[in-house]
PDB file of the backbone (N, CA, C, O) and the ligand in Angstrom, with CONECT records:
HET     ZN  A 101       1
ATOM      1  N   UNK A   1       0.839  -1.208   0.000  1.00  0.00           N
ATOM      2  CA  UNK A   1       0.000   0.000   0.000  1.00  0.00           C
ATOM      3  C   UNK A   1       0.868   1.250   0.000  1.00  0.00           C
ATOM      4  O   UNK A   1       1.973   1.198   0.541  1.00  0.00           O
ATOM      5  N   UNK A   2       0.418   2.418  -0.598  1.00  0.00           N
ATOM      6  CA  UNK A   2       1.170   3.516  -0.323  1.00  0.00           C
ATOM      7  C   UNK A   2       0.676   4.005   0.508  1.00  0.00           C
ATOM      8  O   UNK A   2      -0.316   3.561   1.087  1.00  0.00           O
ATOM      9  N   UNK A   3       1.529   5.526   0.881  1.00  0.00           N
ATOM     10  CA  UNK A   3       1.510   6.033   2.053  1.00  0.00           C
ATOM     11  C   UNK A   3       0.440   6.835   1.938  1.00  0.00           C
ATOM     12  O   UNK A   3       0.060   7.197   0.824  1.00  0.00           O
ATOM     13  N   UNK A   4      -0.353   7.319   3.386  1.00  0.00           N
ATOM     14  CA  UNK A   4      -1.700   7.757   3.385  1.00  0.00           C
ATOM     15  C   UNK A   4      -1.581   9.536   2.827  1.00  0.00           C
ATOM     16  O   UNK A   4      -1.035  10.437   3.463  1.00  0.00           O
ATOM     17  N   UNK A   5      -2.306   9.669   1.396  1.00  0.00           N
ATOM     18  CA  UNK A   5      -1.614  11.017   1.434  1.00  0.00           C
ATOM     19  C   UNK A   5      -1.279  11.146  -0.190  1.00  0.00           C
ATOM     20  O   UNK A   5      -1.873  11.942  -0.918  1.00  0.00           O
ATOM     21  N   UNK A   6      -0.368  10.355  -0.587  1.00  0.00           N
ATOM     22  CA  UNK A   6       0.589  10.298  -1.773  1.00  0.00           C
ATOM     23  C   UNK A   6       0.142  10.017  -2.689  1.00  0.00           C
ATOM     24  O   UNK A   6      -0.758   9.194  -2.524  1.00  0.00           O
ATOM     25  N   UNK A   7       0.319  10.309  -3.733  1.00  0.00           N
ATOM     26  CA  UNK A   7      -0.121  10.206  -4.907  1.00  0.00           C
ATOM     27  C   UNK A   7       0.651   8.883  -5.436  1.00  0.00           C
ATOM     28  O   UNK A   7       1.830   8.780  -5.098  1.00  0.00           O
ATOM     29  N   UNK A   8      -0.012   7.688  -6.373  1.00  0.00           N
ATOM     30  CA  UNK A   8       0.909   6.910  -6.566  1.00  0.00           C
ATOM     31  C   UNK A   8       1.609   7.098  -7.927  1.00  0.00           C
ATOM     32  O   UNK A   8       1.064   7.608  -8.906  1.00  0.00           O
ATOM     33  N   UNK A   9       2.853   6.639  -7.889  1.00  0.00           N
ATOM     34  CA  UNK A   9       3.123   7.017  -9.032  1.00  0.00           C
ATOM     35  C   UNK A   9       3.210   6.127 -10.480  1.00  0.00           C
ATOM     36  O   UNK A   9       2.158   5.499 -10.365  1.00  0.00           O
ATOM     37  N   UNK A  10       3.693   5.753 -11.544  1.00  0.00           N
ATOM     38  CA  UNK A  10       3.704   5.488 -12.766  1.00  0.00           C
ATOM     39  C   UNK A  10       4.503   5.582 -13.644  1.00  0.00           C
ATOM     40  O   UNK A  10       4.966   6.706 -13.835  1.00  0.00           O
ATOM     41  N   UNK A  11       4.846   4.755 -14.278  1.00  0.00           N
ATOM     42  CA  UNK A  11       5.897   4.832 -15.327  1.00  0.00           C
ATOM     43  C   UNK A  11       5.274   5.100 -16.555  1.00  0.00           C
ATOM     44  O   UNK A  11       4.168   4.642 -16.840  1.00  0.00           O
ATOM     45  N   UNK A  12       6.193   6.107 -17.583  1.00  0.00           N
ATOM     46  CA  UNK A  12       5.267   6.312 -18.740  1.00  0.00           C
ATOM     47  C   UNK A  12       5.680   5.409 -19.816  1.00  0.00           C
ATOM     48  O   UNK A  12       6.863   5.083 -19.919  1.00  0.00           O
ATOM     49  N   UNK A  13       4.743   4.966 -20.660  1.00  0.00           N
ATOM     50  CA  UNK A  13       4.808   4.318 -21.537  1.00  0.00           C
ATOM     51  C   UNK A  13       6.144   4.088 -22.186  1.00  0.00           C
ATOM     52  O   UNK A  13       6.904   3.119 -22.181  1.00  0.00           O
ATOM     53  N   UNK A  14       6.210   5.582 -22.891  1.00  0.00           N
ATOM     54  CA  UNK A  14       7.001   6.310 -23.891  1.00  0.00           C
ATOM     55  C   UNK A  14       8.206   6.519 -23.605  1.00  0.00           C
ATOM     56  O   UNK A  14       9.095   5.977 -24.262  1.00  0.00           O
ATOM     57  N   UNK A  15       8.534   7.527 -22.344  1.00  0.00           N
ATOM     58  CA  UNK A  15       9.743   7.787 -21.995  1.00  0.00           C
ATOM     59  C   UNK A  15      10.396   6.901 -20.765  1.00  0.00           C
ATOM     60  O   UNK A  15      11.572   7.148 -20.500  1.00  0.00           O
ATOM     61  N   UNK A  16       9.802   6.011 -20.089  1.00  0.00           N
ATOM     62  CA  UNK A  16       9.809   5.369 -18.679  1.00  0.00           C
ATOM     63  C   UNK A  16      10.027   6.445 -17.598  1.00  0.00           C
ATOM     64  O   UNK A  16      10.571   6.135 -16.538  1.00  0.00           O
ATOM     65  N   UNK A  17       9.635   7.639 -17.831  1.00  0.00           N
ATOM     66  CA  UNK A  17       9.767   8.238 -16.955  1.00  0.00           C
ATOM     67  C   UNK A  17       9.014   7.995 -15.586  1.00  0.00           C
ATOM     68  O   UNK A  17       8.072   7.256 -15.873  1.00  0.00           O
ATOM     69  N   UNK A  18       8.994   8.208 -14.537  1.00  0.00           N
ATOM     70  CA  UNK A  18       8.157   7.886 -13.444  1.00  0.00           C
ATOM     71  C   UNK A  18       7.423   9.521 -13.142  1.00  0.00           C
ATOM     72  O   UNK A  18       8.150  10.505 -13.275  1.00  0.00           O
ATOM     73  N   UNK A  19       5.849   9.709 -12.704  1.00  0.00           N
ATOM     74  CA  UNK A  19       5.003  10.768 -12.140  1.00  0.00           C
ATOM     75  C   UNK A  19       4.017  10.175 -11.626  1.00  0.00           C
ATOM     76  O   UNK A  19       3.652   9.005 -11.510  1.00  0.00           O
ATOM     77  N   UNK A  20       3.547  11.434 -11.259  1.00  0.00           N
ATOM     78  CA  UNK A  20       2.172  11.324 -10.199  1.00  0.00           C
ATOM     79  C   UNK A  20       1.181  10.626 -10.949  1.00  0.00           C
ATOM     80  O   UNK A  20       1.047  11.094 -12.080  1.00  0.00           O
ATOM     81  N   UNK A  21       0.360   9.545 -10.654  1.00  0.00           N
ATOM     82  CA  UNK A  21      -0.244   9.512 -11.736  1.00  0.00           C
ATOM     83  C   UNK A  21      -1.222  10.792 -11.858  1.00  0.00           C
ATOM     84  O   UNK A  21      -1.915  10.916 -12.868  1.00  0.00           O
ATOM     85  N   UNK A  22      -1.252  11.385 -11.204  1.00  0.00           N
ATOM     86  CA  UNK A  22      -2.020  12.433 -11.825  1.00  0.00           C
ATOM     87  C   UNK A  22      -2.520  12.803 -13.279  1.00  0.00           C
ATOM     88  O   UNK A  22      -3.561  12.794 -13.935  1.00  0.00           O
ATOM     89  N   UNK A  23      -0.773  13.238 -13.448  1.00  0.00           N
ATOM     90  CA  UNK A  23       0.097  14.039 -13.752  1.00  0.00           C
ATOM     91  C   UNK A  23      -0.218  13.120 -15.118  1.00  0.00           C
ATOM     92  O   UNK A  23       0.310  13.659 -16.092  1.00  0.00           O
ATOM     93  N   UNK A  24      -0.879  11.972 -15.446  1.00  0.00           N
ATOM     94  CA  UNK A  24      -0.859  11.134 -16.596  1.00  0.00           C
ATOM     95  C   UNK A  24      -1.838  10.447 -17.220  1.00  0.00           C
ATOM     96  O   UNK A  24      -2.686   9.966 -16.469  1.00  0.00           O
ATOM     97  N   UNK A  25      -1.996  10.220 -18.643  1.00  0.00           N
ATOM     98  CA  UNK A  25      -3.276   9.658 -18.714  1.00  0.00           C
ATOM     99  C   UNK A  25      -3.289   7.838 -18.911  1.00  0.00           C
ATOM    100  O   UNK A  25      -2.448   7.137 -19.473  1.00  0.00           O
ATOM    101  N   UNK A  26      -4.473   7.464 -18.271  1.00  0.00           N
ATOM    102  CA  UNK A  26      -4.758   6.200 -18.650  1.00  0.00           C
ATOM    103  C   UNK A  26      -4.805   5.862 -20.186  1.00  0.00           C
ATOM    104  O   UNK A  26      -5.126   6.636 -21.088  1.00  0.00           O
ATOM    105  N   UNK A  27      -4.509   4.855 -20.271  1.00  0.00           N
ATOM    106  CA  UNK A  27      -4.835   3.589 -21.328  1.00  0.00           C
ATOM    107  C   UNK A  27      -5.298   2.827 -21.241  1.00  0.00           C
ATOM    108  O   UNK A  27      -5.411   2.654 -20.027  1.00  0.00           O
ATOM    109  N   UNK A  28      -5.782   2.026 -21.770  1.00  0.00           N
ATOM    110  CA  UNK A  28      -6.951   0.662 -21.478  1.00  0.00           C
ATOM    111  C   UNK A  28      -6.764  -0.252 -22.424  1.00  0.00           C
ATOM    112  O   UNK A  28      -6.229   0.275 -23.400  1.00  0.00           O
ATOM    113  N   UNK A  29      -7.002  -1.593 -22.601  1.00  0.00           N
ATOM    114  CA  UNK A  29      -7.063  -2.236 -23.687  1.00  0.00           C
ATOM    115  C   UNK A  29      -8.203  -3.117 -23.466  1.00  0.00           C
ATOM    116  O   UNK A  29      -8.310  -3.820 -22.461  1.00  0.00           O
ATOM    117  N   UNK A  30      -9.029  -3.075 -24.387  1.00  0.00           N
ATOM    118  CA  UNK A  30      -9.956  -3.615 -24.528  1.00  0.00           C
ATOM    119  C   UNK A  30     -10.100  -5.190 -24.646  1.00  0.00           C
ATOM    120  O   UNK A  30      -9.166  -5.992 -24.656  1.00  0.00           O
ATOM    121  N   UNK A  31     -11.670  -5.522 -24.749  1.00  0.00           N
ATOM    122  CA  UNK A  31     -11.384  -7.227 -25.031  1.00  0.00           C
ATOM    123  C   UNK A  31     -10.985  -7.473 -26.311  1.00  0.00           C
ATOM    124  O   UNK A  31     -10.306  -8.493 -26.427  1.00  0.00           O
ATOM    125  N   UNK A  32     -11.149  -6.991 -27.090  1.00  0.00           N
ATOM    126  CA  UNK A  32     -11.076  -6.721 -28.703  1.00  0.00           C
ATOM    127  C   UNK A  32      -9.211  -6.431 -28.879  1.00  0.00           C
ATOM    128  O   UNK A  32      -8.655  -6.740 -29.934  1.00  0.00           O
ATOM    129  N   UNK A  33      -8.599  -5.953 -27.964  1.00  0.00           N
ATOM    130  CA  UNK A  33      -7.074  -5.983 -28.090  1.00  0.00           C
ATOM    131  C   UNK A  33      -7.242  -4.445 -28.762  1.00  0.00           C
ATOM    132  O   UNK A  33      -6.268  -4.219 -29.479  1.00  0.00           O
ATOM    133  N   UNK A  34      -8.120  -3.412 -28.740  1.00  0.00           N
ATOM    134  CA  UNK A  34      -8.311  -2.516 -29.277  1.00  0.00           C
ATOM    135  C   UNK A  34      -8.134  -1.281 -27.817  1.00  0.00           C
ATOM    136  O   UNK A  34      -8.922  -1.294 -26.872  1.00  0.00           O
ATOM    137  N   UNK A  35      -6.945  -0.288 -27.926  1.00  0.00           N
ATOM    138  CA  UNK A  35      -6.466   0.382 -26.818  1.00  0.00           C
ATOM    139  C   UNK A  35      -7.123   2.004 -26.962  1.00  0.00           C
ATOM    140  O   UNK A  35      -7.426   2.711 -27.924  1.00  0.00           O
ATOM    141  N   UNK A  36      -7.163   2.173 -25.470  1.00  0.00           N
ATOM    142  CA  UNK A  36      -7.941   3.924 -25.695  1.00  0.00           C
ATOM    143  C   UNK A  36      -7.628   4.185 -24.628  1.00  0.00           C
ATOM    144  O   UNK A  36      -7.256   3.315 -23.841  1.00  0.00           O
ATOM    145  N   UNK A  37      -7.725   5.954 -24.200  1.00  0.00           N
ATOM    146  CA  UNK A  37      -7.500   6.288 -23.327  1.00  0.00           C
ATOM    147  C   UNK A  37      -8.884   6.431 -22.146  1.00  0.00           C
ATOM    148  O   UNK A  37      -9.937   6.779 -22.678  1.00  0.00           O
ATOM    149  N   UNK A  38      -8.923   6.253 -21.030  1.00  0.00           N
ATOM    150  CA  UNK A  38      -9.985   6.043 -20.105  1.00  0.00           C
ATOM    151  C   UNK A  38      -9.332   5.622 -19.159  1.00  0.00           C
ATOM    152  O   UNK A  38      -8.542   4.689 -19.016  1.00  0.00           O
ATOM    153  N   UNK A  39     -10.046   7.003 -18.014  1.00  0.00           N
ATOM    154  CA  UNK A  39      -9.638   7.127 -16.672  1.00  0.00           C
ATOM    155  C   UNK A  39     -10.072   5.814 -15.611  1.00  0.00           C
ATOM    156  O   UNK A  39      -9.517   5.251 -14.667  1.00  0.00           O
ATOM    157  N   UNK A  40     -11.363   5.673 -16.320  1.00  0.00           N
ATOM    158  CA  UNK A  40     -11.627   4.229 -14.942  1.00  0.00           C
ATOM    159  C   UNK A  40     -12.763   2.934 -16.011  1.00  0.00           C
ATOM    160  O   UNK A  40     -13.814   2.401 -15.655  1.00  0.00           O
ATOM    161  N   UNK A  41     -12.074   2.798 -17.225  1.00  0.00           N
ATOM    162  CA  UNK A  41     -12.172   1.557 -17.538  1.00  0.00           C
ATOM    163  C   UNK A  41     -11.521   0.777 -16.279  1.00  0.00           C
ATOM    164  O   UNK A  41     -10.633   1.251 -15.570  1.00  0.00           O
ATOM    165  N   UNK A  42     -12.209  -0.715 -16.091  1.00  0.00           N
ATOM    166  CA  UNK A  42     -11.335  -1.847 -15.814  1.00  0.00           C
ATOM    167  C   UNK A  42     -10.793  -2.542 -15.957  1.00  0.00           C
ATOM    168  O   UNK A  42     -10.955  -2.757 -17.158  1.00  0.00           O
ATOM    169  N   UNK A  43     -10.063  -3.285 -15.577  1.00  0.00           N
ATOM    170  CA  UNK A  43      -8.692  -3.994 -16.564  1.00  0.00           C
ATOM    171  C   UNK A  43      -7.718  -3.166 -16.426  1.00  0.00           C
ATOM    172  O   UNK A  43      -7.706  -2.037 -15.937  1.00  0.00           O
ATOM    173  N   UNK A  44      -6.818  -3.855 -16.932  1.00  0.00           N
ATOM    174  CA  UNK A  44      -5.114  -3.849 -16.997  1.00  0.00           C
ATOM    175  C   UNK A  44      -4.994  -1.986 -17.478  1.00  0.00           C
ATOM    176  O   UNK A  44      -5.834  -1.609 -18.296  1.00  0.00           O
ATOM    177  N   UNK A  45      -4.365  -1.341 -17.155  1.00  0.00           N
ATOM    178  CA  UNK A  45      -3.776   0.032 -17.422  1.00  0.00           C
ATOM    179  C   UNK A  45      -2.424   0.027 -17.802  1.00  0.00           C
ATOM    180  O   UNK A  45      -1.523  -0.802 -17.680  1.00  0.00           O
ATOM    181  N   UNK A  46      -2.502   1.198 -18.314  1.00  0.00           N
ATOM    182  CA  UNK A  46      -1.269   1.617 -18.647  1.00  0.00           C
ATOM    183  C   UNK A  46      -1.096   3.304 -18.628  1.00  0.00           C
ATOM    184  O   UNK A  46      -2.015   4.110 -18.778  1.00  0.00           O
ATOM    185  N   UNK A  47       0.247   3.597 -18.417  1.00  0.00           N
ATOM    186  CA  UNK A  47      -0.091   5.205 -18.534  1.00  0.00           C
ATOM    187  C   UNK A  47       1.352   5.805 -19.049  1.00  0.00           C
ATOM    188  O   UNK A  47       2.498   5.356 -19.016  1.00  0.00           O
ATOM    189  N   UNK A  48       0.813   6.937 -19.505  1.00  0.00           N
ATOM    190  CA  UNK A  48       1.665   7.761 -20.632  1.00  0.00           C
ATOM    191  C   UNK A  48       1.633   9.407 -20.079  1.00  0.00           C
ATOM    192  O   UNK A  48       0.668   9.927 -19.520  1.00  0.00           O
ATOM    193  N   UNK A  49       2.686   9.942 -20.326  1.00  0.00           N
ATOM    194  CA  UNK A  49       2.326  11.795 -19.969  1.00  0.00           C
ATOM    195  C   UNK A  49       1.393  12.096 -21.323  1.00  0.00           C
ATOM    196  O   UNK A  49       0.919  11.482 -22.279  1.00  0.00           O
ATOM    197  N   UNK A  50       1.444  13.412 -20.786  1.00  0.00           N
ATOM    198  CA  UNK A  50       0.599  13.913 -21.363  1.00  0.00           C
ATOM    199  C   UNK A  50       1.347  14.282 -22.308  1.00  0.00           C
ATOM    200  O   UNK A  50       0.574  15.007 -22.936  1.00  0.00           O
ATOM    201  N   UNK A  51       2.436  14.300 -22.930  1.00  0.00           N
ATOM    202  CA  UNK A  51       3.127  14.894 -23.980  1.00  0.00           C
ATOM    203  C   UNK A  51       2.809  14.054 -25.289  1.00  0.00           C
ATOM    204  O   UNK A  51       2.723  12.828 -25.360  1.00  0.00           O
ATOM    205  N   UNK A  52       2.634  15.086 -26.428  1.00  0.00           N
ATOM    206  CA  UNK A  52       2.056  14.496 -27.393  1.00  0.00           C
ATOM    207  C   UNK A  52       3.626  13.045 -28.099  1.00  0.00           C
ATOM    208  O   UNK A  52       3.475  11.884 -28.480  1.00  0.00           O
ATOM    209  N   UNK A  53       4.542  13.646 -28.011  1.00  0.00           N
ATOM    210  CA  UNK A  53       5.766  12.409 -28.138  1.00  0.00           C
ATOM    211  C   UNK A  53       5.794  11.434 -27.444  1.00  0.00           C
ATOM    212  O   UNK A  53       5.822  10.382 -28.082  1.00  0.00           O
ATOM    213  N   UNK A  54       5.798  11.332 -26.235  1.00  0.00           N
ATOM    214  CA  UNK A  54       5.336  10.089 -25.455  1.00  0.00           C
ATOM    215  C   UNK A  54       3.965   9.592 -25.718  1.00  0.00           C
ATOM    216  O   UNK A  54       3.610   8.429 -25.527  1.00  0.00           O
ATOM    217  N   UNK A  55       3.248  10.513 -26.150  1.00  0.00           N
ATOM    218  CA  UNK A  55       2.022   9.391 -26.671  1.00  0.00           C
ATOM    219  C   UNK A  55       2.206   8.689 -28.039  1.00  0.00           C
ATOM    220  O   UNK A  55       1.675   7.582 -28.127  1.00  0.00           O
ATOM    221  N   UNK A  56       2.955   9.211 -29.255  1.00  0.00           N
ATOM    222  CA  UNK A  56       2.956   8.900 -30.095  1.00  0.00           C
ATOM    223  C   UNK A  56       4.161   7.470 -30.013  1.00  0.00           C
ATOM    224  O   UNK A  56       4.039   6.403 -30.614  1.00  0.00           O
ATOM    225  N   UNK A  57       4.898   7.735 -29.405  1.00  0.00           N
ATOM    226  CA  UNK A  57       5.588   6.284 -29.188  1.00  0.00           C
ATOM    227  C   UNK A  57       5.169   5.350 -28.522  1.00  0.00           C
ATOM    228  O   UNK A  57       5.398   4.227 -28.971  1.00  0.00           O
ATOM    229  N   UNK A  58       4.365   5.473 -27.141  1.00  0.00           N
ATOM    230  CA  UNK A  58       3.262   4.396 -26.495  1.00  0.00           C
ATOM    231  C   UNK A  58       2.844   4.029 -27.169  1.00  0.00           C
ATOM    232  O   UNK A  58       2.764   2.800 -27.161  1.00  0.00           O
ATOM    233  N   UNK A  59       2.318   4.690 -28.150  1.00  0.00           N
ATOM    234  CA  UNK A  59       1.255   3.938 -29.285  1.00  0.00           C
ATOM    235  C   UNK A  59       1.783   2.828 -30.223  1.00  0.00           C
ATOM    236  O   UNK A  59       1.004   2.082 -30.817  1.00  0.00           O
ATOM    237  N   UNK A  60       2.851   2.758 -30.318  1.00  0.00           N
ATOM    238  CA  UNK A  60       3.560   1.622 -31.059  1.00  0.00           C
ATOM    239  C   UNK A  60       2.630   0.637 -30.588  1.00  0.00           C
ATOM    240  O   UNK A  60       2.039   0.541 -29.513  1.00  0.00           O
ATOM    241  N   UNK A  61       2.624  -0.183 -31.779  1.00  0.00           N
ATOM    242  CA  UNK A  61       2.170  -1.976 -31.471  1.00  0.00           C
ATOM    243  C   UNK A  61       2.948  -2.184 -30.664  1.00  0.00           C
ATOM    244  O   UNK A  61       2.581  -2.000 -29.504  1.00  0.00           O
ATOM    245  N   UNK A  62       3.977  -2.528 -30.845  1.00  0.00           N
ATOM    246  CA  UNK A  62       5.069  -3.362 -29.962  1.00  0.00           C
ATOM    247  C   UNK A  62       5.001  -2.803 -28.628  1.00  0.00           C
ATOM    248  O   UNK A  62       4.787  -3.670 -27.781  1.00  0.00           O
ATOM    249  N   UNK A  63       5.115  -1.651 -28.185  1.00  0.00           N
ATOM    250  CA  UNK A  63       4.878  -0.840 -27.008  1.00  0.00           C
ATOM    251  C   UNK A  63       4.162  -1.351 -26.524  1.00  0.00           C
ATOM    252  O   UNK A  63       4.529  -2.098 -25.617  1.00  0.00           O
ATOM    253  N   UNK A  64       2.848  -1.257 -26.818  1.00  0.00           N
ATOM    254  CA  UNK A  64       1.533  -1.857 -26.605  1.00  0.00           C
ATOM    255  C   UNK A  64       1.331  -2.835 -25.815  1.00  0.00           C
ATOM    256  O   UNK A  64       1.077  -3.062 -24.632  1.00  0.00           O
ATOM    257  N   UNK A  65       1.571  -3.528 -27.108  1.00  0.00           N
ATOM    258  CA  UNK A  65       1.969  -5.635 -26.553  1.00  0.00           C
ATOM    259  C   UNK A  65       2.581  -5.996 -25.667  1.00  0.00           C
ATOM    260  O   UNK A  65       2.250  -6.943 -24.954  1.00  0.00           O
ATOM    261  N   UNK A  66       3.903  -5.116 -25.489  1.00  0.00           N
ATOM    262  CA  UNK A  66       4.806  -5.259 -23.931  1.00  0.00           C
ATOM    263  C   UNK A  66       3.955  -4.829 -22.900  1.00  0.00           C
ATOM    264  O   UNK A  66       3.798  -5.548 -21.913  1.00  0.00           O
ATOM    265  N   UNK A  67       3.301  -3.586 -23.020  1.00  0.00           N
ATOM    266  CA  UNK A  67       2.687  -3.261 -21.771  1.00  0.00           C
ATOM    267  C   UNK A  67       1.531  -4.169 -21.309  1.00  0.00           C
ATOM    268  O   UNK A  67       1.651  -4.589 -20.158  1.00  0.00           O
ATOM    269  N   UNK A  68       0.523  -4.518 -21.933  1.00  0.00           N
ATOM    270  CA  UNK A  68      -0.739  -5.222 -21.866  1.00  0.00           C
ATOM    271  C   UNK A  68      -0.347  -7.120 -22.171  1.00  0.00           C
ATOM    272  O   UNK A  68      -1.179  -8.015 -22.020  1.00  0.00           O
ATOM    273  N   UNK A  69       0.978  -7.306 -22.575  1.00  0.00           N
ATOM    274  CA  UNK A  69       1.324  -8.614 -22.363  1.00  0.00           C
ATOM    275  C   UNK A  69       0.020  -9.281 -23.475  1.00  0.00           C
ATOM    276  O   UNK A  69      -0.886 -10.057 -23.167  1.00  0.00           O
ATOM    277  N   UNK A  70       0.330  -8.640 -24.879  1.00  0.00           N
ATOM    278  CA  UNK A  70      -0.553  -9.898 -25.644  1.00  0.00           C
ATOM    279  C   UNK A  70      -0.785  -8.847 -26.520  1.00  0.00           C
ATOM    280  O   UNK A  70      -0.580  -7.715 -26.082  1.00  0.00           O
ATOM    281  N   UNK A  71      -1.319  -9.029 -28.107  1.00  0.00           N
ATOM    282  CA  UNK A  71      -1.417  -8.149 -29.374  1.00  0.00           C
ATOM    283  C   UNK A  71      -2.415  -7.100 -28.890  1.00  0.00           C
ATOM    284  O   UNK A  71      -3.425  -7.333 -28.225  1.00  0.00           O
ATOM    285  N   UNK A  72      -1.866  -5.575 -29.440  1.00  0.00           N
ATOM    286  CA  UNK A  72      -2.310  -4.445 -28.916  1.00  0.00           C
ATOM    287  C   UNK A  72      -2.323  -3.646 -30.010  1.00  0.00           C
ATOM    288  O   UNK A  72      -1.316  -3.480 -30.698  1.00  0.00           O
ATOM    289  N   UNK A  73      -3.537  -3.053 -30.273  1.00  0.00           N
ATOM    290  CA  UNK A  73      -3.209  -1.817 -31.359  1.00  0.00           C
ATOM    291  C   UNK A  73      -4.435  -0.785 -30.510  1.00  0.00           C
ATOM    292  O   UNK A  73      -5.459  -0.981 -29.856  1.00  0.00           O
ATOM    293  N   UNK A  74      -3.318   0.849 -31.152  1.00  0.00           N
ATOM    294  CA  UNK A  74      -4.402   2.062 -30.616  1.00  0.00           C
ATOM    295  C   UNK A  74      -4.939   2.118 -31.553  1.00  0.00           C
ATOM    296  O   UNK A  74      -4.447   2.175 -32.680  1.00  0.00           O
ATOM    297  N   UNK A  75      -6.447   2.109 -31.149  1.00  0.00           N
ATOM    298  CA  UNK A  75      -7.529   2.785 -32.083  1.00  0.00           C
ATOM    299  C   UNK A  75      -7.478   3.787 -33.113  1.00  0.00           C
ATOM    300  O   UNK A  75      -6.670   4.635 -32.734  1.00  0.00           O
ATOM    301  N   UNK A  76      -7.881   4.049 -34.065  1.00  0.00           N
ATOM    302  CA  UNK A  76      -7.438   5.179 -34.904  1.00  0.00           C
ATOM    303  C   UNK A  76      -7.517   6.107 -34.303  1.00  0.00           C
ATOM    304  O   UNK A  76      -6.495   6.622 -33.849  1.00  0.00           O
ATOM    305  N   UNK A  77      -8.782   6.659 -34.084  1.00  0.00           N
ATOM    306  CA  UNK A  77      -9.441   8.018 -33.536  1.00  0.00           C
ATOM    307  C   UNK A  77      -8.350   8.245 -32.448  1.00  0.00           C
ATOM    308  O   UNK A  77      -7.777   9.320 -32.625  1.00  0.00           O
ATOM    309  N   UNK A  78      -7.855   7.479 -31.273  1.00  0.00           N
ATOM    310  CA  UNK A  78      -6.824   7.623 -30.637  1.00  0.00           C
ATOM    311  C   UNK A  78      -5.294   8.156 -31.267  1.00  0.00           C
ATOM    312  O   UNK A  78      -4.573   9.009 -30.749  1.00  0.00           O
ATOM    313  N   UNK A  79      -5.015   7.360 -32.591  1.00  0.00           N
ATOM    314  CA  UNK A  79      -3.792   7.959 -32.594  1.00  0.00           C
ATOM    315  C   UNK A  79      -3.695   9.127 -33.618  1.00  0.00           C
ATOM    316  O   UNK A  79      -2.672   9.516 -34.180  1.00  0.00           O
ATOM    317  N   UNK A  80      -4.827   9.561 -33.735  1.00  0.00           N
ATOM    318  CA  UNK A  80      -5.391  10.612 -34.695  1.00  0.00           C
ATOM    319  C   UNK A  80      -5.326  12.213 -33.529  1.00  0.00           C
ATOM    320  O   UNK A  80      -4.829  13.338 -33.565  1.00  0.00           O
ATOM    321  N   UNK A  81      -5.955  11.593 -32.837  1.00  0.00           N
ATOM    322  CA  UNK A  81      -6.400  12.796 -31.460  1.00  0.00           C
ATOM    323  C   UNK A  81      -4.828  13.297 -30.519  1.00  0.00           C
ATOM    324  O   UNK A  81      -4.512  14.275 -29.841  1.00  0.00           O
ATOM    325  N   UNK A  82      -4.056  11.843 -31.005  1.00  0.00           N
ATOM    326  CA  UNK A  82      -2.442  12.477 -30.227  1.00  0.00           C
ATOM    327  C   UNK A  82      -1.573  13.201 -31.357  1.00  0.00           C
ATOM    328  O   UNK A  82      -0.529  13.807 -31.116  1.00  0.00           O
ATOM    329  N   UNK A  83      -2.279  13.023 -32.920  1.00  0.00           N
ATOM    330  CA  UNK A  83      -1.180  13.273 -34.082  1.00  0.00           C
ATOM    331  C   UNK A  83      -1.883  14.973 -34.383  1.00  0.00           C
ATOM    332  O   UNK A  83      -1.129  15.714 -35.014  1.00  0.00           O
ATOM    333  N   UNK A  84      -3.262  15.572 -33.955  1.00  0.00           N
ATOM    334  CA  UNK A  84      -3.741  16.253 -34.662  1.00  0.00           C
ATOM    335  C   UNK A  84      -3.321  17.177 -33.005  1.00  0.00           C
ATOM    336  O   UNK A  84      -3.366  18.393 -33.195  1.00  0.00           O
ATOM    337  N   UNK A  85      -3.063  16.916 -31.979  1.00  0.00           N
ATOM    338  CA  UNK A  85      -2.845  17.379 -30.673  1.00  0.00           C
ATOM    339  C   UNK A  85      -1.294  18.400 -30.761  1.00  0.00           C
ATOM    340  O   UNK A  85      -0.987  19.264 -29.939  1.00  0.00           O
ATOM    341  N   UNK A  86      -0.822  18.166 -31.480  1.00  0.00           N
ATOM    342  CA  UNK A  86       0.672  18.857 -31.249  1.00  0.00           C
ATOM    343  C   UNK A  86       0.372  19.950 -31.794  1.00  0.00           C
ATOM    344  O   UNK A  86       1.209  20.850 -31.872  1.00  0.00           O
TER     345      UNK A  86
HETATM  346 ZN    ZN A 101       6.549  10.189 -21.053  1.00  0.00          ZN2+
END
């Protein structure tokens, strides 16, 4: 458990950087192996900063697949919304 108080923290996808998760957005992967961002889907997470470069490299398949442990692709509209974001 963490400490009463603290924010826990997270490694990002993209850069492995570690933050608050606050500070970051969820990922999700669906049953479909189809990934999006969502704060309180259930299931397995993953999280990325908010920087549009660290999202665009999370988004790799391969990225993906390592994080969620099994074939992963981001949704279009997802990697559309991080490419049209910068
Ligand atoms: Zn990052």
């Amino acid at each position: 458990m963490t400490t009463k108080g603290a924010e826990p923290i997270r490694t990002c996808l993209g850069c492995r950087r570690r933050r608050p998760k606050g500070a970051m957005l969820r990922l999700v992967r669906g049953a479909d192996g189809r990934v999006s961002f969502d704060g309180t889907a259930p299931g397995r997470g993953a999280y990325v900063c908010r920087d549009p470069e660290c999202q665009e490299r999370a988004l790799k398949p391969a990225r993906l697949a390592h994080a969620f442990r099994g074939p992963s692709e981001a949704k279009t509209e997802l990697i559309e919304t991080v490419v049209s974001g910068r």
